[in-house]
MARKE-887693 format. One record per residue (C-alpha): residue number from 1; x, y, z. Coordinates in steps of 0.02 Angstrom, whole numbers. Example, Ala and Ser with C-alpha at 12.3 -4.5 7.8 and 13.67 -1.06 7.14 Angstrom:
BEGIN
- pos;X;Y;Z
- 1;615;-225;390
- 2;684;-53;357
This chain:
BEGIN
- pos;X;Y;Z
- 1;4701;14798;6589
- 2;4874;14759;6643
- 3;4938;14601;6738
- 4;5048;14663;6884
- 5;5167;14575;6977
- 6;5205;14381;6949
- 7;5117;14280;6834
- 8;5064;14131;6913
- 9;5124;13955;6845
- 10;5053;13844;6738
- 11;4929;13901;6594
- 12;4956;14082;6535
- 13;4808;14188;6569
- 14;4713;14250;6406
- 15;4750;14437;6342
- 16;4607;14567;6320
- 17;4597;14676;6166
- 18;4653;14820;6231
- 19;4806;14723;6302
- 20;4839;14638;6138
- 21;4818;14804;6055
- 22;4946;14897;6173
- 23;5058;14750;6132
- 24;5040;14739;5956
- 25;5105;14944;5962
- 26;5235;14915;6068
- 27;5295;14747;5950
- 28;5270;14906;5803
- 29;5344;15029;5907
- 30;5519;14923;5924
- 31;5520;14863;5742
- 32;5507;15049;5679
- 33;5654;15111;5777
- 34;5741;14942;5744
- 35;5720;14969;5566
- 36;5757;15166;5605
- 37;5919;15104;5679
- 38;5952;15001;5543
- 39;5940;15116;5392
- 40;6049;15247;5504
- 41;6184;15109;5499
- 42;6164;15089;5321
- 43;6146;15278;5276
- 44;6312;15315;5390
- 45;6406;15151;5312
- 46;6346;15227;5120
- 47;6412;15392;5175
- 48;6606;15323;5223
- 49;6596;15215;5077
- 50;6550;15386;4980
- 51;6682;15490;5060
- 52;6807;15329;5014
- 53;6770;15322;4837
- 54;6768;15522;4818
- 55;6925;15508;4906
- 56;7003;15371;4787
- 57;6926;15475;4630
- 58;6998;15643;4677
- 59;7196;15538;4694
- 60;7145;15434;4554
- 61;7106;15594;4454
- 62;7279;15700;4522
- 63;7368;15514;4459
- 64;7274;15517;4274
- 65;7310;15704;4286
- 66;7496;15684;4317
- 67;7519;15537;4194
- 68;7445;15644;4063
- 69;7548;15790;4120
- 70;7693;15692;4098
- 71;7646;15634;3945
- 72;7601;15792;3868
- 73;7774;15882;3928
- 74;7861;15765;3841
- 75;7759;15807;3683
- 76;7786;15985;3707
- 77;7965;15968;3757
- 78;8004;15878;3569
- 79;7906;16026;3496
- 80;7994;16137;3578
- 81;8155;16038;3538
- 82;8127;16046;3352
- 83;8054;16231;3361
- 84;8232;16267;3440
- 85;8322;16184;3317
- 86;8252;16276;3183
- 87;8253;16432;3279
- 88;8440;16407;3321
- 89;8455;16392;3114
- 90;8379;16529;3078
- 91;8448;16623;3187
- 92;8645;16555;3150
- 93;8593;16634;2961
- 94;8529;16804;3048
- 95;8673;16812;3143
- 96;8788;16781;2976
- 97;8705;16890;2894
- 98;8689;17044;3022
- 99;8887;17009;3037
- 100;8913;17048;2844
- 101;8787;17201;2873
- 102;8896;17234;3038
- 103;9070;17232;2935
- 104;8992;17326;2801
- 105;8933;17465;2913
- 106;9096;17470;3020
- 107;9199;17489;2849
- 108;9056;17626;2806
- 109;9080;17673;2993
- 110;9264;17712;2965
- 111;9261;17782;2798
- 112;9115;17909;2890
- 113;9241;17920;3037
- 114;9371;17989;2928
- 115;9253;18109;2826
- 116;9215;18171;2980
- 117;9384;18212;3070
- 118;9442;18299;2908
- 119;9266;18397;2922
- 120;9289;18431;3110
- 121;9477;18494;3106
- 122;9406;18614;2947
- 123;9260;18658;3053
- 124;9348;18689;3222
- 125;9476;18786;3117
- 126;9347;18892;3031
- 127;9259;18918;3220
- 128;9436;18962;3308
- 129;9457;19096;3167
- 130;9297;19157;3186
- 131;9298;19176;3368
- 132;9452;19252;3356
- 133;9391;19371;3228
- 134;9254;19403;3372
- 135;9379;19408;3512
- 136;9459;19540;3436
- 137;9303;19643;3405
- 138;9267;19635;3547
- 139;9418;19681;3645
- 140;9420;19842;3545
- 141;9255;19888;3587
- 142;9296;19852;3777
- 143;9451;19954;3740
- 144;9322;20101;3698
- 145;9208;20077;3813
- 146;9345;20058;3945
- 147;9418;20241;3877
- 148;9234;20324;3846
- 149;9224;20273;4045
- 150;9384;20312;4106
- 151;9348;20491;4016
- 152;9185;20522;4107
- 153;9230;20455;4267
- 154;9382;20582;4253
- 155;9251;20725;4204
- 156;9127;20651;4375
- 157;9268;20668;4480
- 158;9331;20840;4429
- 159;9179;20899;4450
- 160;9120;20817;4627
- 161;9273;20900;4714
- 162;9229;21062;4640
- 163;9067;21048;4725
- 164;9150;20975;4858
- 165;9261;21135;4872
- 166;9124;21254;4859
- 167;8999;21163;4962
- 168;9184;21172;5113
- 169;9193;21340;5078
- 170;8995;21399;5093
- 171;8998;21301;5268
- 172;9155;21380;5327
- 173;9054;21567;5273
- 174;8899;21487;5361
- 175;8996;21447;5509
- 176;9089;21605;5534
- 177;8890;21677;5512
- 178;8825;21575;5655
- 179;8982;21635;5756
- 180;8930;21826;5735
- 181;8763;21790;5774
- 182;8801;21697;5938
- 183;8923;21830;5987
- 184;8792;21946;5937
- 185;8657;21868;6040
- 186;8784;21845;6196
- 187;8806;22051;6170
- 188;8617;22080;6199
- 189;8595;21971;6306
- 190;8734;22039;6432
- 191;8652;22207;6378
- 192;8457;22131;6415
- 193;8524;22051;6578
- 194;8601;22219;6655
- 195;8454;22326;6603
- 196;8346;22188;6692
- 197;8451;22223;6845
- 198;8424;22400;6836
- 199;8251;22366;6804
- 200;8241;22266;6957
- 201;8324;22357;7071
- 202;8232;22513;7012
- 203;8042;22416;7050
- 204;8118;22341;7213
- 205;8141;22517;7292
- 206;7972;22570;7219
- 207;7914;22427;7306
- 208;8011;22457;7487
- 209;7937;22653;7488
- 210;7756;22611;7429
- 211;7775;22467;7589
- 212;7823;22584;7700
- 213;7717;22694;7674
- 214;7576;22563;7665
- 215;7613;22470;7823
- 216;7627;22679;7913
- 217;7457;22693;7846
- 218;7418;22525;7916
- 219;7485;22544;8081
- 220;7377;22735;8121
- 221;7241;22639;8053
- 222;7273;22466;8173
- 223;7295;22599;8321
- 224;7129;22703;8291
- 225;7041;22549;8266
- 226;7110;22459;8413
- 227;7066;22591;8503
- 228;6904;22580;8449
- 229;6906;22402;8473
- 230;6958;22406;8652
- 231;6833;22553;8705
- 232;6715;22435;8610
- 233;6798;22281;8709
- 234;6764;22360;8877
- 235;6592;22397;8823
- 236;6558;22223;8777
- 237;6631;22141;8912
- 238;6528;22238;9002
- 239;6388;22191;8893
- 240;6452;21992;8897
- 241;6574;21902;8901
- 242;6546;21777;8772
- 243;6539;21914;8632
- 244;6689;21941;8719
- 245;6763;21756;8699
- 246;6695;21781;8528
- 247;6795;21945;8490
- 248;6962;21855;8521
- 249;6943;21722;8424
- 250;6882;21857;8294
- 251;7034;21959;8330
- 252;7155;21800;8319
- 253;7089;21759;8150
- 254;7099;21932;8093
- 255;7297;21936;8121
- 256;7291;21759;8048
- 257;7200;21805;7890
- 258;7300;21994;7872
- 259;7466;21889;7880
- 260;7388;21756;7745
- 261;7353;21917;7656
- 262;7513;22001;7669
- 263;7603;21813;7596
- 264;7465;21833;7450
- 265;7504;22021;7403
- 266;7698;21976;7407
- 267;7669;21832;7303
- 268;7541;21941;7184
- 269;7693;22073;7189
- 270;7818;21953;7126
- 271;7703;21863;6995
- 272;7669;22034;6942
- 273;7855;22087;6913
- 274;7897;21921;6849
- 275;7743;21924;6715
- 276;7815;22101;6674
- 277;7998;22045;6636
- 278;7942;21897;6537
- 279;7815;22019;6425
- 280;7970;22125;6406
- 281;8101;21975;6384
- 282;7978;21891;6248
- 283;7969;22070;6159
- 284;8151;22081;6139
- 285;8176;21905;6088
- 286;8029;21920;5963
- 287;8106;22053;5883
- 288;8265;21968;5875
- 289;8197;21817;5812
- 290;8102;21890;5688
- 291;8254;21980;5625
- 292;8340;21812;5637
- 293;8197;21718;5546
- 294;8227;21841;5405
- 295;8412;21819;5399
- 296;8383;21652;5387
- 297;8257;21659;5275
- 298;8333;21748;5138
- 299;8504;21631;5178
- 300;8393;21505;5141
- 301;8297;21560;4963
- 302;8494;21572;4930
- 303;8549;21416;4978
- 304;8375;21350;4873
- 305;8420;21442;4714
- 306;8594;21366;4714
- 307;8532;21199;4749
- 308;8407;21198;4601
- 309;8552;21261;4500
- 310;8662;21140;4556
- 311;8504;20987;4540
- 312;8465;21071;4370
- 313;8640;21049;4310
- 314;8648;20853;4403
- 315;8501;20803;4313
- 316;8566;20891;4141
- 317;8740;20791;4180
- 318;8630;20624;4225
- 319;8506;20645;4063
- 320;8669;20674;3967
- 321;8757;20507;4029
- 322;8591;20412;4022
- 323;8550;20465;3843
- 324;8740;20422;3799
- 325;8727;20245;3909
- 326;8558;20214;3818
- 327;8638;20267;3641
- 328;8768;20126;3697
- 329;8683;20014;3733
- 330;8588;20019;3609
- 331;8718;20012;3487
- 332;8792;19861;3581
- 333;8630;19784;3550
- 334;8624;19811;3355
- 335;8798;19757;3359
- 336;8774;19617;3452
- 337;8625;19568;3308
- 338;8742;19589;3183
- 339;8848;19495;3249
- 340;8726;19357;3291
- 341;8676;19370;3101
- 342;8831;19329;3059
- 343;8864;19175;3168
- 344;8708;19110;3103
- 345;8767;19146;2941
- 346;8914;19053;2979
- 347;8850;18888;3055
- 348;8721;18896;2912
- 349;8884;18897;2780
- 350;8984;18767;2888
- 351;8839;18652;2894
- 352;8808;18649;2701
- 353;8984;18631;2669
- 354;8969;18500;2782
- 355;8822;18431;2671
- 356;8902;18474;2534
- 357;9062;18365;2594
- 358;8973;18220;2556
- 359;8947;18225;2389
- 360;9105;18308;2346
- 361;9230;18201;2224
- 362;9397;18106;2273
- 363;9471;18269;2156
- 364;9378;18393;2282
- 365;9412;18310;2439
- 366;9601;18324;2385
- 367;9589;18500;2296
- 368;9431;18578;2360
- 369;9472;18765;2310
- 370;9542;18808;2127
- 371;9684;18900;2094
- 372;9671;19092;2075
- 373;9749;19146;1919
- 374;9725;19375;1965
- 375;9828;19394;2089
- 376;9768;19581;2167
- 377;9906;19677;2251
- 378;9815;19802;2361
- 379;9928;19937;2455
- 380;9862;19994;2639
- 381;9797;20175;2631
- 382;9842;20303;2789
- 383;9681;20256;2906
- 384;9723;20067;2887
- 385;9905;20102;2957
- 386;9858;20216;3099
- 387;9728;20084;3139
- 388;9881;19982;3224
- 389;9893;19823;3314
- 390;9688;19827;3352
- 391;9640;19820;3195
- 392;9786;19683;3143
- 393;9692;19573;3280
- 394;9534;19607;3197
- 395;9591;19520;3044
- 396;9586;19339;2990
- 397;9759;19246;2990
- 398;9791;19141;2811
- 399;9891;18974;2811
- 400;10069;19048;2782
- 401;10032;19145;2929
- 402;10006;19317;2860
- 403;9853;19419;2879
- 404;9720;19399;2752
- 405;9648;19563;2669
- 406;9465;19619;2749
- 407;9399;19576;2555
- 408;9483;19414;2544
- 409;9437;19334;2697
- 410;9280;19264;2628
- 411;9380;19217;2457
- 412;9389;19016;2499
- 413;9197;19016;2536
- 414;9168;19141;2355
- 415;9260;19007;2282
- 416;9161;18848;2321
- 417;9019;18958;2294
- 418;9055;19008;2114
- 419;9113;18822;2082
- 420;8928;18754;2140
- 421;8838;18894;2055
- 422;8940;18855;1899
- 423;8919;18647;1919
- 424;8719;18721;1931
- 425;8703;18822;1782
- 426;8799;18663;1665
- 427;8661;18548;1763
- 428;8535;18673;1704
- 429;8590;18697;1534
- 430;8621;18490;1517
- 431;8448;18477;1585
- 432;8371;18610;1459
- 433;8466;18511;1293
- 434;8424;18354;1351
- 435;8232;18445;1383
- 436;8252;18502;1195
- 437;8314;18330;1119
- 438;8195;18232;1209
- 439;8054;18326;1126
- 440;8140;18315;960
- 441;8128;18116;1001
- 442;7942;18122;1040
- 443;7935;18212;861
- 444;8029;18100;773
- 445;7926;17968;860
- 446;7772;18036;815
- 447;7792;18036;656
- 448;7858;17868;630
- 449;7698;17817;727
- 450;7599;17929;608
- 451;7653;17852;462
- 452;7640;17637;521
- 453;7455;17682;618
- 454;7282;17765;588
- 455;7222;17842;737
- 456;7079;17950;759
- 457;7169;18085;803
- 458;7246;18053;608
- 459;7054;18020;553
- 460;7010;18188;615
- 461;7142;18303;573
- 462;7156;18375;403
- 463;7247;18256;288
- 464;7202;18264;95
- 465;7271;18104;38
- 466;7199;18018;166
- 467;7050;17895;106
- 468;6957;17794;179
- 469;6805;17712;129
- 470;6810;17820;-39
- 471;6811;17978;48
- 472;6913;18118;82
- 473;6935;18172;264
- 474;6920;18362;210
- 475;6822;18481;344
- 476;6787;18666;392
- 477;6936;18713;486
- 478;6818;18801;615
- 479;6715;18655;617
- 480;6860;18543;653
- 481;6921;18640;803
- 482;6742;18654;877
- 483;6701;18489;852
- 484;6863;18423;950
- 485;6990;18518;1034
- 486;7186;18484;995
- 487;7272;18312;1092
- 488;7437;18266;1119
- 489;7489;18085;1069
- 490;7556;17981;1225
- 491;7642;17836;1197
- 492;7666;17709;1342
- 493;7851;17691;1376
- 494;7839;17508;1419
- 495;7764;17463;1271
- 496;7896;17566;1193
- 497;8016;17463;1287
- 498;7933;17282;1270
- 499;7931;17320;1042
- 500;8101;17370;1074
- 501;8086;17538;972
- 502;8193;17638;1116
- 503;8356;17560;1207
C-alpha cells in the first residue's frame, strides 16, 4: 500500500512486497526506456555517420573516377595521336597517288574531250542534214495537203451557194404561195362574211314576223283568259278574299315568270342562230382546211423528197471526204513509220560510228572515207527536172555545196561499211589460217610426242613394230574400236611452256 503525503522524520518506514514490487517495475520501467533512449541516440548517430561516409564514398568515387578519366584520355589521346600520324601518312600517299590517277584521267579526260567534239560536230552535222532532209519532206507534203484542201474547200463552197441559191429561190416560190393563199382566204372570207349578213338579216325578219305573230296570238289569248280570270276574280272574291290575296300574288308571279320566259326564249333564239352559223362557219373552214392540209401535204412529200436527195448526196459528199481524210491519214501514218524507221535507223548508224570512233586508227581519224576511183556521171531525166525547187530541197547538200544524187547520199556511210565488212572478212580469213596452222602444230606436235613417249593410247592402237614384252600389239580392228573408242591427245600448255618446247 502506498505512503501518502510526508514521510515523517527520522527512521524510514519498512516497504511491503507489493510496494517493493511496484518499485522494482518502475526502477525496470525507467532503465528500459533509458536504455530505449539510448540505443535511439546511437542508431540516429550510426545513421549520420552512415549518410557521411556514403557521402565521402560517392565524392571519393566521382574523384578516383575523374583521376582515372584523366588518366585514361591521355592514353587514348597518344593512341589517337599516333593512329593520326599514320593515318595522315597514309593518306599523304593516297592523296599522291589519286593525283597521278587524277592527271592521268584529266589527260584521258581531254584526249576523250576532243574525240568527242570532232564526234559531236560530225553528229550534229549528220542530224542538221537529216532534219533538213525531213523538213523538206515535209513541207511538200504540207504543200499537198494544203492544195488537196484548198481544192475541196473550193468544191464545198461552190456547192453550198448553189444550195444556198436554190434553197433562196424555193422560199421566194413558197412565199409568193403563202401570199395567194392568204389573198385567197381574205376572198372567202369577205365572200363567207357577206353571205353571213344575208343570212342574218334573212333569219332576223323570220324572227320579227314569227314574234309578231306569236305575241298577236298571245295577246287574244291574255284577253280571253283575263277575262276569264276576272269573271273568275269576281267570283272568288265573292267566294273569299284570301284566294283573292292569293290570286295576285299568283298573277304577279305569272307576269314575272312570262317575262323570265320571254329573256330565256330570246336567249335560246340567239344561241340557236349562233350554234347555226358556227356549224356552217366550221363546214366551210373544214373544207378549206382540208383542201389546205392537202396542198400542204403534197408541198411537203416534195419538199421531203428533195431533202433526202439533197441528205443522200451530203452524206455521199461526207463518206467521200471521210474515206479520202481516212485514206490520208492513214497514209500520213505509214509515212510517218517510215519515217520513224528511218530515224531509228539513223541514230542506230550514228551511235556505232560513234562506237566505232573509238577504235578507229590515227590514219582513219584523219582519212576516215577512201577515195572513189568510178566516178558515175548520171544526167537528170524529164520527171526529175519538172520536179523543181521541192524536190531540190528534198535532197542532201555535199561539202562543196552542191546537191548530192538521191543514190549517193548514203555513199560515205556504204563506204565505212564496205571498209569494216572488208577489215571482217581478212579477220576471218587470218583467223581461219591461223585455225589451220595451229592444227598443223598440234600434228607436228603429236608426232614428235609419239615418237619420245609410250602412251596407252600408242599401246592400244595398231602399231606393228611396236614390242613390248616380246609381243606384238596386233588386234582385230573391230575388236580394237569396240574395246575403246578413238581419243584425242591433249597436251597441257604450261607444261609445254615450263620444257620450253613452244615460245
Amino acid at each position: 500500500m502506498a505512503v501518502l503525503g510526508k514521510g515523517k522524520k527520522g527512521k524510514e518506514p519498512e516497504l511491503s512486497e507489493a510496494d517493493k514490487a511496484a518499485e522494482d517495475k518502475k526502477r525496470r520501467l525507467r532503465e528500459n526506456d533509458y536504455r530505449k533512449r539510448l540505443t535511439q541516440e546511437i542508431r540516429g548517430r550510426l545513421i549520420k555517420e552512415m549518410e557521411m561516409e556514403l557521402q565521402n564514398t560517392a565524392h571519393n568515387k566521382v574523384k578516383v573516377q575523374n583521376q582515372w578519366r584523366k588518366i585514361m584520355r591521355m592514353a587514348k589521346v597518344e593512341a589517337l595521336r599516333k593512329d593520326i600520324e599514320i593515318l595522315s601518312q597514309s593518306h599523304e600517299r593516297d592523296v599522291d597517288r589519286k593525283d597521278a590517277i587524277i592527271l592521268m584521267l584529266d589527260k584521258d579526260l581531254e584526249d576523250a574531250e576532243e574525240q568527242y567534239q570532232t564526234a559531236l560536230r560530225s553528229h550534229l552535222q549528220n542530224i542538221d542534214e537529216l532534219i533538213d532532209v525531213q523538213d523538206s519532206r515535209l513541207l511538200a507534203l504540207e504543200n499537198e495537203f494544203n492544195a488537196e484542201l484548198a481544192t475541196i474547200s473550193s468544191e464545198f463552197n461552190v456547192e453550198r451557194e448553189q444550195i444556198e441559191q436554190q434553197h433562196h429561190q424555193e422560199k421566194t416560190e413558197l412565199l409568193n404561195i403563202m401570199e395567194a393563199v392568204e389573198a385567197e382566204e381574205q376572198e372567202r372570207e369577205s365572200e363567207a362574211r357577206q353571205e353571213h349578213e344575208q343570212t342574218r338579216e334573212e333569219i332576223r325578219n323570220k324572227n320579227l314576223e314569227d314574234i309578231n305573230v306569236l305575241r298577236i296570238t298571245l295577246e287574244s289569248a291574255i284577253e280571253e283568259l283575263e277575262r276569264h280570270f276576272e269573271s273568275a276574280h269576281l267570283n272568288y272574291l265573292q267566294s273569299t278574299d284570301q284566294r283573292t290575296q292569293d290570286f295576285k300574288f299568283l298573277t304577279r308571279k305569272d307576269q314575272e315568270l312570262s317575262k323570265d320566259i320571254e329573256v330565256k326564249i330570246r336567249k335560246i333564239e340567239k344561241l340557236q342562230n349562233s350554234i347555226a352559223h358556227w356549224r356552217t362557219k366550221i363546214s366551210s373552214n373544214g373544207k378549206e382546211c382540208e383542201d389546205r392540209n392537202n396542198a400542204l401535204r403534197e408541198e411537203k412529200d416534195q419538199i421531203s423528197k428533195h431533202f433526202s436527195q439533197l441528205k443522200s448526196r451530203m452524206n455521199s459528199f461526207r463518206d467521200q471526204q471521210s474515206k479520202r481524210l481516212t485514206d490520208l491519214t492513214k497514209s500520213t501514218f505509214a509515212s510517218r513509220k517510215v519515217l520513224t524507221d528511218k530515224l531509228e535507223q539513223a541514230e542506230r548508224v550514228l551511235k556505232l560510228a560513234e562506237l566505232a570512233r573509238k577504235y578507229e586508227t590515227e590514219q582513219e581519224k584523219v582519212l576516215p572515207f577512201y577515195e572513189t576511183t568510178v566516178v558515175e556521171k548520171r544526167l537528170p531525166n524529164d520527171s526529175e527536172e519538172k520536179e523543181g525547187d521541192l524536190m531540190k530541197k528534198a535532197r542532201a547538200i555535199g561539202p562543196d555545196g552542191a546537191l548530192v544524187n538521191e543514190f549517193d547520199a548514203l555513199e560515205s556511210f556504204f563506204k565505212r561499211y564496205n571498209k569494216v565488212m572488208l577489215s571482217k572478212i581478212a579477220v576471218e580469213k587470218e583467223k581461219e589460217r591461223l585455225h589451220e596452222e595451229n592444227q598443223a602444230l598440234q600434228k607436228l606436235l603429236k608426232q614428235y610426242l609419239d615418237g619420245v613417249t609410250v602412251t596407252p593410247e600408242l599401246m592400244n592402237s595398231l602399231n606393228p613394230l611396236l614390242v613390248v614384252n616380246g609381243k606384238v600389239n596386233i588386234t582385230n580392228r573391230a575388236d580394237a574400236r569396240q574395246a575403246k573408242p578413238n581419243t584425242v591427245t591433249v597436251v597441257e600448255g604450261n607444261h609445254m611452256v615450263s620444257t620450253r618446247r613452244i615460245g
